[in-house]
C-alpha positions in Angstrom: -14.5 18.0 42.9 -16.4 15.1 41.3 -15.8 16.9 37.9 -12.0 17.4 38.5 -12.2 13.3 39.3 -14.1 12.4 36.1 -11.7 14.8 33.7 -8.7 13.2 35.8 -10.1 10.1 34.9 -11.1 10.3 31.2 -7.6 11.9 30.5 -6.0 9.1 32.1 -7.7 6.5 30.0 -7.1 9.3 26.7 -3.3 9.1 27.8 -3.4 5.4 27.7 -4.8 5.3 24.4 -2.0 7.1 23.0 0.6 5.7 24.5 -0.8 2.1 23.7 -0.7 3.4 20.1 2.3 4.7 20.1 4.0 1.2 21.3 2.3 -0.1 18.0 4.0 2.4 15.8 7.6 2.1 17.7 7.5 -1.6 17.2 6.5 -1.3 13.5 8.9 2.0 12.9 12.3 0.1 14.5 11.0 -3.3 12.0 11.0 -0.6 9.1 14.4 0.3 10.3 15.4 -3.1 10.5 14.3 -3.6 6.7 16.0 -0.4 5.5 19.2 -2.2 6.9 19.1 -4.7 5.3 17.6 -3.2 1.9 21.3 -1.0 2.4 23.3 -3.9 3.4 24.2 -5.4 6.2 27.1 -7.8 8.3 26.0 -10.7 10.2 27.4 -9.0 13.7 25.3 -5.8 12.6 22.2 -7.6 11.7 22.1 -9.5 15.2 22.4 -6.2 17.5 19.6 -4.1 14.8 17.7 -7.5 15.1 18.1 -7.4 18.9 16.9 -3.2 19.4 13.9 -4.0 17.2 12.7 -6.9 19.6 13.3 -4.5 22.5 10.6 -1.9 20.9 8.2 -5.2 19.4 8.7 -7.0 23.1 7.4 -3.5 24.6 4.4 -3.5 22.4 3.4 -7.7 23.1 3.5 -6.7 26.4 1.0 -4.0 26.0 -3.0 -3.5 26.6 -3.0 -2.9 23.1 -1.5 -6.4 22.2 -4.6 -7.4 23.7 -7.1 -6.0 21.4 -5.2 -6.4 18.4 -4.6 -10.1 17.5 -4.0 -9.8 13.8 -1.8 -7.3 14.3 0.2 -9.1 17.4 0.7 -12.3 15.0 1.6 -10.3 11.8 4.3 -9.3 13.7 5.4 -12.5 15.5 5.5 -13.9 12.0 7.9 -11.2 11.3 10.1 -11.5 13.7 10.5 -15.2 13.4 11.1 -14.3 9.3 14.7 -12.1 10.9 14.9 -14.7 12.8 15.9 -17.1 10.1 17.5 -15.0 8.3 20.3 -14.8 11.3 20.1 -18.2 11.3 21.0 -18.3 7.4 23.4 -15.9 7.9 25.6 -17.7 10.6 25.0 -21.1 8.7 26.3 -18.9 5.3 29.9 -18.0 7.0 30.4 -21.9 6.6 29.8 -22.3 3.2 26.8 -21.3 1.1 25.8 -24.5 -0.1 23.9 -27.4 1.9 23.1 -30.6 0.0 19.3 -31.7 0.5 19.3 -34.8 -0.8 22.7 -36.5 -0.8 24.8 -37.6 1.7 28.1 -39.0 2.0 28.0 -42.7 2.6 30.1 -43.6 6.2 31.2 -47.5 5.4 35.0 -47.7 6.2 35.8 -51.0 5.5 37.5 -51.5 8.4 35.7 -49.6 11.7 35.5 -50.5 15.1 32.6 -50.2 17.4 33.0 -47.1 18.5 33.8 -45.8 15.3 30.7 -46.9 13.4 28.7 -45.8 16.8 30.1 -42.2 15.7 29.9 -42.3 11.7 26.2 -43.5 12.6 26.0 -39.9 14.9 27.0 -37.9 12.0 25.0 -39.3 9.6 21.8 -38.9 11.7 23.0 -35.3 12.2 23.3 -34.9 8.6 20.2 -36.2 8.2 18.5 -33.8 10.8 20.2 -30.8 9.0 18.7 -32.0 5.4 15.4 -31.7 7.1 15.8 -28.7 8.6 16.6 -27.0 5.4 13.8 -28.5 3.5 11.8 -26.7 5.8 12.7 -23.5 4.8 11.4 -24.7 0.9 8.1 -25.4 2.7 7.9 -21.9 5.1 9.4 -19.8 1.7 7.3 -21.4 -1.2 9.8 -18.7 -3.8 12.6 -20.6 -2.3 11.9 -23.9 -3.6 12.9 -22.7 -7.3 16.7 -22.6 -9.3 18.0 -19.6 -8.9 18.1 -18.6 -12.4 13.7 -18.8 -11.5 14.3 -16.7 -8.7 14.9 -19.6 -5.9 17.4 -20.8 -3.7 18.2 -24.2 -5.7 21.3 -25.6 -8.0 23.0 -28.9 -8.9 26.1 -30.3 -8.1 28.3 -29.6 -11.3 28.8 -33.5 -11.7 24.8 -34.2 -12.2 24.8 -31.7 -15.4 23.3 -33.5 -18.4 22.9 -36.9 -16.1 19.6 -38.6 -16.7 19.7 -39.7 -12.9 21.7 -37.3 -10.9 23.9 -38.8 -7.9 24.0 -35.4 -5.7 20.7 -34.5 -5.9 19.6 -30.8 -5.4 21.4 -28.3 -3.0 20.3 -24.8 -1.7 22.3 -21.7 -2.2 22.2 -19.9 1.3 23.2 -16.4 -0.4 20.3 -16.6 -2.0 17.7 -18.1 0.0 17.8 -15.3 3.2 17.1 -12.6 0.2 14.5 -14.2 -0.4 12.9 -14.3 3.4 13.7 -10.9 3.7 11.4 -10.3 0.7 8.5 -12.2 3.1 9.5 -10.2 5.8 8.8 -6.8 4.0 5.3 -8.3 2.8 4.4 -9.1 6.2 5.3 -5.4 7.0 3.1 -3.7 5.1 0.5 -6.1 5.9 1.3 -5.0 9.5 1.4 -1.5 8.6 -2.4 -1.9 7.1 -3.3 -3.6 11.0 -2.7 -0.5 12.8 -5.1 1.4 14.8 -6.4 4.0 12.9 -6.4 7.3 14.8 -9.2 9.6 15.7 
């Protein structure tokens, strides 16, 4: 009986093994699936819901033992999923407009304002403001970003600062081309991810 126990037992923890494993796999086969997509093309509305079942399968896997044991692994693909992540944000932001300026902005002096007025123009400037930051950031997290396009960046001028010795509108960032360009990180971080798993015995 005590043998039946210990087989029980070390099959249990076999089965475990496995299916710990497997979690690893699923999370890493439905972030290969989400790349594949995208490599194909891809709407906003269809990006968000593949986005959304590959966080299902990754979620499973962060919540595992495994998760546990496998730290690089666990943070290669955290860093992935924040990587789709922006790139839904770039996509919504992209159905506005593609370009954001990063260094201008339009001065708010009406001659003629009332307090309330000024109190909003002052809102909307400090919003602008926020938004030029948040953009820069994206030059900072995607190094190959923060080059002209014709380099292989993200980056233009305005038309009216061509041949200008001291351009007015400063630079501005192309958002059709900068979430190509995270999706490129993303599919590094992949097969750096792919390299993390467990190898099997």
């Amino acid at each position: 009986m005590k043998k039946v126990m210990i087989l029980l037992i070390i099959l249990l923890i076999g089965l475990a093994g496995i299916s710990n494993a497997q979690s690893a796999k699923d999370a890493l086969k439905s972030l290969k699936r989400l790349e594949a997509y995208c490599q194909t093309g891809i709407s906003p509305i269809d990006f968000s819901r593949a986005l959304g079942d590959a966080k299902f399968e990754v979620n499973l896997f962060l919540e595992s033992k495994e998760a546990t044991q496998n730290v690089p692994l666990v943070e290669t693909i955290k860093t992935i999923i924040a990587e789709y992540e922006d790139v839904q944000a770039v996509f919504r932001d992209a159905s506005l407009g593609p370009y954001r300026n990063l260094d201008y902005i339009a001065p708010f002096s009406p001659a003629y304002a009332s307090p309330a007025l000024l109190k909003d123009l002052e809102e909307r400037r400090k919003k602008e403001e926020a938004m030029q930051e948040y953009y820069k950031g994206f030059l900072v997290k995607y190094p190959d970003s923060n080059k002209q396009i014709e380099e292989g960046g993200s980056l233009t001028v305005d038309r009216s600062d061509i041949g200008k010795a001291i351009p007015k509108y400063g630079r501005k960032m192309n958002l059709n081309y900068l979430y190509p360009i995270i999706l490129k990180y993303a599919s590094r971080n992949i097969q750096e991810a792919m390299k993390l798993l467990p190898k099997e015995e």
